[in-house]
C-alpha positions in Angstrom: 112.5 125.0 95.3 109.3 123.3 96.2 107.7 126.2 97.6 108.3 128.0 94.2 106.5 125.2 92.3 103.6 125.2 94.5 103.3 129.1 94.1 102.9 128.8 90.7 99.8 126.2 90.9 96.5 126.4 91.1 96.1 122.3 91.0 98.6 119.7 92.2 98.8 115.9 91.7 100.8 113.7 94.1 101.5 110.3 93.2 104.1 107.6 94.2 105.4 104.0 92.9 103.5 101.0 91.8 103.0 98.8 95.0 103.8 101.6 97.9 106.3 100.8 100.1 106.6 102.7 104.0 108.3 105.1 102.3 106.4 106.1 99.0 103.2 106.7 101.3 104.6 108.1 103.9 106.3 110.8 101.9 103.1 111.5 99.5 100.9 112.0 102.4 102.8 113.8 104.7 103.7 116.6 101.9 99.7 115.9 100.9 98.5 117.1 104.1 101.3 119.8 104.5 99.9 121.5 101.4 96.3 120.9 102.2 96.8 122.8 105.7 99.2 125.3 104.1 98.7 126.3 100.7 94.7 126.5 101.0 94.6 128.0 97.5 95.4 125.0 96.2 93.2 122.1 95.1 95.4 119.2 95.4 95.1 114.9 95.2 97.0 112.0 95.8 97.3 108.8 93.9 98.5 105.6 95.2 97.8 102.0 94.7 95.9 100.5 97.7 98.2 100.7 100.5 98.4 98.1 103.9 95.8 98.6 106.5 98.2 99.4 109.2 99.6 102.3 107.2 95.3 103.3 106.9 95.3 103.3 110.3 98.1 105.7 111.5 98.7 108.2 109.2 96.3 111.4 108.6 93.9 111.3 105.3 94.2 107.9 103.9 90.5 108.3 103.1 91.8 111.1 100.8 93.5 108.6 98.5 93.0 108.0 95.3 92.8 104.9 93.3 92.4 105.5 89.9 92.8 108.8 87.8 90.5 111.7 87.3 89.5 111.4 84.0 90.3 114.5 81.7 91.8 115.9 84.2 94.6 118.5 83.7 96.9 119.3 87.1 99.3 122.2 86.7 102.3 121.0 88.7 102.3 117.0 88.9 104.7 115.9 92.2 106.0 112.6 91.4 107.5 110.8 95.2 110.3 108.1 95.4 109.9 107.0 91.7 112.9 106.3 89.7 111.3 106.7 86.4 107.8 107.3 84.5 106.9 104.2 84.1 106.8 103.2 87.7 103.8 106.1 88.5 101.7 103.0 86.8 98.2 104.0 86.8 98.8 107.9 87.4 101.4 108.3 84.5 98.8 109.5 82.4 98.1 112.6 84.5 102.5 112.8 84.6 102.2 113.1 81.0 99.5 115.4 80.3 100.1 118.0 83.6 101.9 121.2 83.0 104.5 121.1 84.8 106.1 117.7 86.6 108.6 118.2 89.9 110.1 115.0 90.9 111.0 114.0 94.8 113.2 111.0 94.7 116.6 109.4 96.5 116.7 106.3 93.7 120.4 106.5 92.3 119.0 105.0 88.9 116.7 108.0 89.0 117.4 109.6 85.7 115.6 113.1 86.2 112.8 112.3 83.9 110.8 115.1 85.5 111.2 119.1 84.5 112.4 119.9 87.9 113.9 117.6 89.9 115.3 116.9 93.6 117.3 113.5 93.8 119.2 113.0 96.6 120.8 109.1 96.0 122.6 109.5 99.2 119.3 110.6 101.6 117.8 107.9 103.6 114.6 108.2 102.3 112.2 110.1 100.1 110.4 111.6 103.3 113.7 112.7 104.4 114.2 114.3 101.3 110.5 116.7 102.0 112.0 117.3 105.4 114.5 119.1 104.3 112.1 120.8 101.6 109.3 121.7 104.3 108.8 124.9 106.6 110.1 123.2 110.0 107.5 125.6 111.7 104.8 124.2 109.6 105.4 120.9 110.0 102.2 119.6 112.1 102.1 116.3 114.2 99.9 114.9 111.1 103.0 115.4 108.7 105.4 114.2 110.8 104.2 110.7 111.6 103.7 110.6 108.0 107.2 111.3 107.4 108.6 109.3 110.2 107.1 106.5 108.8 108.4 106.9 106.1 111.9 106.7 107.1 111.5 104.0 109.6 110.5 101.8 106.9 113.4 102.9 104.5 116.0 102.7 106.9 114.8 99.2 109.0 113.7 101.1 111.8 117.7 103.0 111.5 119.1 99.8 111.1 120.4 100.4 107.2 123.6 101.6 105.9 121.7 104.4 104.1 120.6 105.8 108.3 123.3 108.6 108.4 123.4 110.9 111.6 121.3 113.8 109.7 118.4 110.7 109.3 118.4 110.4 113.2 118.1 113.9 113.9 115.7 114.4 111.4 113.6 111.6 113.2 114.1 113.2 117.0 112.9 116.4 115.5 109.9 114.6 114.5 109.6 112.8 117.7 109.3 115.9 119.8 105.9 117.1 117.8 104.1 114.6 119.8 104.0 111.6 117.1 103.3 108.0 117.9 106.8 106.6 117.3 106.5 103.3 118.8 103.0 102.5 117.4 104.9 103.5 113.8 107.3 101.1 114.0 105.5 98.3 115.7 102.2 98.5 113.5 103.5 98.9 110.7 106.9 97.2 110.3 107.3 94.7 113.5 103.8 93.3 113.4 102.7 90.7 110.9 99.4 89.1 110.3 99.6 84.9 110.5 99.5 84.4 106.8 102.1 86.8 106.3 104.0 84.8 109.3 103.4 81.2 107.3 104.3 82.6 103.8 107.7 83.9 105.5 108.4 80.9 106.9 107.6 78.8 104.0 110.5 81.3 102.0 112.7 80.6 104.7 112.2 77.0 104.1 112.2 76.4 101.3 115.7 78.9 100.7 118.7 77.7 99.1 122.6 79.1 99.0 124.7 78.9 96.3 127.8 80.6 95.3 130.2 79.0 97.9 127.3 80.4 100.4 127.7 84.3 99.1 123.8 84.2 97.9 120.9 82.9 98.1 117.9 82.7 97.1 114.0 81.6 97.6 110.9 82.1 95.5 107.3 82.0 95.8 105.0 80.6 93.2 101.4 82.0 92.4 99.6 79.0 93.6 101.4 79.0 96.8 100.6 82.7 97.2 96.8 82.0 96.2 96.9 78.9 99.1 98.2 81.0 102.0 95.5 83.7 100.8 98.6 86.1 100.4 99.1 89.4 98.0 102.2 91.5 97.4 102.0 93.7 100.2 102.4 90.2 102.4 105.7 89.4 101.0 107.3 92.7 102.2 110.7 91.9 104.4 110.9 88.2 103.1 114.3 89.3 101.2 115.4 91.4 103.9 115.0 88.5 106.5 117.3 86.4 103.6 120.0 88.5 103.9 120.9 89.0 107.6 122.1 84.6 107.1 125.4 84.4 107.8 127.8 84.6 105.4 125.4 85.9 102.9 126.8 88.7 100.4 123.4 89.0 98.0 120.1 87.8 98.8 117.2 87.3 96.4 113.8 86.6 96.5 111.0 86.3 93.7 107.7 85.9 92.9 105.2 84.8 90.2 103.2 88.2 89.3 102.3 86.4 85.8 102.8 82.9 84.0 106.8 82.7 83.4 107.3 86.5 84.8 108.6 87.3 88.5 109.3 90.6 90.6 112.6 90.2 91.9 113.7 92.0 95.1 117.6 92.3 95.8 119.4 93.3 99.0 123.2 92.8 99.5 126.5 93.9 101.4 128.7 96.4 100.7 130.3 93.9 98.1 127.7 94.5 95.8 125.6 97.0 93.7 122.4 95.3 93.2 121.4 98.4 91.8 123.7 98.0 88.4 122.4 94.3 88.7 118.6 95.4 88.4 119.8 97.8 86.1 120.9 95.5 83.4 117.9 93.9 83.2 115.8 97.1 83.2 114.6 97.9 87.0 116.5 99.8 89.5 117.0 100.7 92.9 119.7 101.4 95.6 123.0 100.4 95.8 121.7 97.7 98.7 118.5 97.3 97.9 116.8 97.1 94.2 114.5 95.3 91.9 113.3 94.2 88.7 110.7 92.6 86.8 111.9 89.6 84.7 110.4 86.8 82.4 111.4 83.4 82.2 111.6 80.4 84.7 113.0 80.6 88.0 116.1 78.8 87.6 116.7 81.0 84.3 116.5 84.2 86.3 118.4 83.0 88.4 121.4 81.9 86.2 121.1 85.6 84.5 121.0 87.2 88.0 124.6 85.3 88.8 125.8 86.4 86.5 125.9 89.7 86.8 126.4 88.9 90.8 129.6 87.3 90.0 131.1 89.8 87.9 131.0 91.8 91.1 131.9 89.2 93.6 
């Protein structure tokens, strides 16, 4: 399937999610450098939002990326990676639109194929175990696989997710034996956090509340607490997933102020609950366990709206 679509091209854009997660980069530069070794003929780029320094430092070609779009410029295939629709490409969508062909890589379940050609997998561990499978084994170099294997160590919790299905840990020995740095993956890049991103953690923990007889809860972080721990996005990663391991918890949720009155929301829950219809109904998306959504209003109004759609299910 893949090999076919690169065949026919000339030029190929790669580009992943707004705010790249371990699993959006790891996937767009391991299939990045696997067709820049292999497919020589082609003049391909990748487009990501600024990703975290410890991802900079351990996978190949991070120089390579690409932070705003070529202007006028007209790919032949466009590969959109772990993107559930269009409008998440964000600052690349405009090369999505305008390239002649668009092939989409993806394991969201909200996906809705919005691509010409499409692979989604809802039950696959990852996007980067999706390009596994789509990859030459023989031609997968040491480069692409730590790429990958980051990838699904961050999508998984280093294995520790429902979604990690035998297949997922073979698939990660494989890449194991060509020689990657496995344990420098997972400790630089999920395991190890900077002191602000230790404090702003803390302060969520804090400052957390349950409700629903103890089934949820929930914490949020304003801007100006954001600005006065010196904190970005990226620093908030594994806030909501640190929520939900409390006992007793069935949905955790965690927020923050990207705007006046408007908050991301991240959602992560049990196996009594599809956050991913939750996100849904207020326009976002995600996994079954894990989804988000960006909503307007004040906190405690989100909040109320979430519920209710939480208890329907509960």
């Amino acid at each position: 399937m893949l090999n076919r679509a690169l065949l026919q091209a000339k030029t190929v854009a790669i580009a992943g999610h707004v705010r790249p997660d371990g699993d959006c980069v790891g996937s767009c530069m391991g299939l990045y450098q696997y067709i820049k070794e292999w497919y020589k003929e082609i003049e391909v780029d990748v487009y990501l939002e600024e990703i975290p320094e410890s991802f900079k430092k351990l996978i190949g070609a991070a120089g390579d990326i690409l932070h705003t779009a070529k202007e006028g410029k007209e790919y032949d295939l466009f590969i959109a990676m772990d993107c559930g629709d269009a409008g998440r490409l964000g600052f690349s969508g405009a090369l999505f639109e305008q390239a002649r062909t668009t092939f989409c890589i993806d394991h969201h379940v909200s996906n809705a194929s919005f691509a010409d050609e499409n692979y989604i997998v809802p039950e696959a561990s990852s996007t980067s175990e999706l390009v596994y499978g789509l990859l030459e084994k023989e031609k997968i170099t040491t480069e692409v696989a730590e790429c990958l294997y980051l990838g699904i160590v961050h999508d998984t919790g280093v294995f520790g997710y429902s979604c990690t299905s035998p297949e997922t840990m073979e698939i990660a020995a494989d890449l194991m034996r060509r020689g990657i740095r496995s344990c420098e993956i997972i400790d630089k890049t999920f395991y190890e956090k900077t002191y602000a991103q230790n404090q702003i953690l803390g302060r969520a923990l804090l400052e957390s509340f349950l409700f629903m007889d103890g089934k949820c809860i929930v914490s949020y972080i304003s801007k100006k607490i954001m600005d006065f721990h010196e904190v970005t996005a990226k620093d908030l990663e594994g806030i909501v997933s640190q929520l939900r391991v409390t006992n007793g918890v069935k949905v955790a949720m965690f927020l923050y102020e990207t705007a006046p009155q408007e908050y991301k929301v991240s959602l992560r829950s049990s196996d009594d609950v599809d956050v991913s219809k939750v996100a849904q109904y207020f326009g976002g998306g995600g996994h079954k366990k894990a989804a988000g959504v960006t909503m307007k209003g004040t906190v405690h109004d989100i909040i109320n709206n979430l519920s209710e759609q939480i208890h329907l299910q509960l």
